[in-house]
C-alpha positions as CSV (number, residue, x, y, z in Angstrom):
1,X,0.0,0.0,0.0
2,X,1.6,3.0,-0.9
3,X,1.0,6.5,0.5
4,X,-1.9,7.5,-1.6
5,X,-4.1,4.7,-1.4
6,X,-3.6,5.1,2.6
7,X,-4.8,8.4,2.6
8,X,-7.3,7.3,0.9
9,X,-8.2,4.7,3.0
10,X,-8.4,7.3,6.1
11,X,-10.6,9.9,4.2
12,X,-12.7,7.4,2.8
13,X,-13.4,5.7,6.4
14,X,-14.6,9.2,7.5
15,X,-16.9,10.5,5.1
16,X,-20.6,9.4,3.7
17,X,-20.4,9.4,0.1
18,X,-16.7,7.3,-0.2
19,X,-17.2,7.1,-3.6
20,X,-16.4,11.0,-4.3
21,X,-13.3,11.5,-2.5
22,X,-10.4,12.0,-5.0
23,X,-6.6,12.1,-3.8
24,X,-3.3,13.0,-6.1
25,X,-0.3,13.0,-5.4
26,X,2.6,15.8,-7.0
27,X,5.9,15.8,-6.9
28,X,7.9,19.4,-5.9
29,X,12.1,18.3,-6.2
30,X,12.3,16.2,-3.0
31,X,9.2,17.3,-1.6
32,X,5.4,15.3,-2.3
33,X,2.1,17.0,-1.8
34,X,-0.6,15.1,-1.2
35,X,-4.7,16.7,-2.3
36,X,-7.3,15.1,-0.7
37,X,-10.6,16.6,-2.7
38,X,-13.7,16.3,-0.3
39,X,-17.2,16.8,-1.3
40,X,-18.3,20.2,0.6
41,X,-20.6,18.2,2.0
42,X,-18.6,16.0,3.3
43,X,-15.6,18.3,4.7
44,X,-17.1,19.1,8.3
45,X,-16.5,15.5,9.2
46,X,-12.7,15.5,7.2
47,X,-12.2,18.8,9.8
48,X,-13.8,17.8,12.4
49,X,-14.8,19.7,15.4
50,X,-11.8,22.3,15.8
51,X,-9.5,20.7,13.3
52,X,-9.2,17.6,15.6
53,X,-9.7,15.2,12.6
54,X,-7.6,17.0,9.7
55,X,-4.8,17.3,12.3
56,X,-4.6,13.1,13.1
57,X,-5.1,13.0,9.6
58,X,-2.0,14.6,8.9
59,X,-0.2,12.7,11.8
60,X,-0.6,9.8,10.4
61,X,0.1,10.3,7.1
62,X,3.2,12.1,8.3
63,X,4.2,9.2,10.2
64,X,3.7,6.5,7.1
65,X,5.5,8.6,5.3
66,X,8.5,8.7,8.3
67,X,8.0,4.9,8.9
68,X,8.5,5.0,4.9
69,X,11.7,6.9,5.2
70,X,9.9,9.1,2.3
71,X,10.9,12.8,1.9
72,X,8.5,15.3,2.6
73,X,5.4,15.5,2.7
74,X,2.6,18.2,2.8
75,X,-1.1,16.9,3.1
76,X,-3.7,19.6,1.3
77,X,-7.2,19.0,1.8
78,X,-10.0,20.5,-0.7
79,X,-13.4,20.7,-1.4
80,X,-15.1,21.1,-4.5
């Protein structure tokens, strides 16, 4: 499982419509970005209350990606 389809396996486990969610990954020299597009709909439970479940979001995707020895990494979520 590489780092996308993780990410996508977290966004998709918090979310209703898992079907929508959409994440890319771009690579910036040694750095990777990582978009997570979320339904508007859909982006209060991503956040959740206070940022609480955007920032373990990030966590652990930052710490695959340590546990990975990647470079790194900057997780960007979106909604359209």
């Amino acid at each position: 499982m590489n780092i996308v389809e993780y990410t996508e396996f977290l966004v998709k486990s918090l979310v209703e419509d898992p079907e929508m969610i959409k994440v890319e990954e771009f690579k910036e020299d040694e750095n990777t970005i990582i978009e997570v597009m979320v339904p508007e709909a859909d982006m209060k439970y991503v956040i959740g209350k206070a940022g609480k479940n955007a920032h373990a979001l990030r966590t652990l995707v930052y710490a695959y990606a340590y546990i990975h020895k990647m470079h790194k990494i900057k997780l960007n979520i979106e909604a359209f």
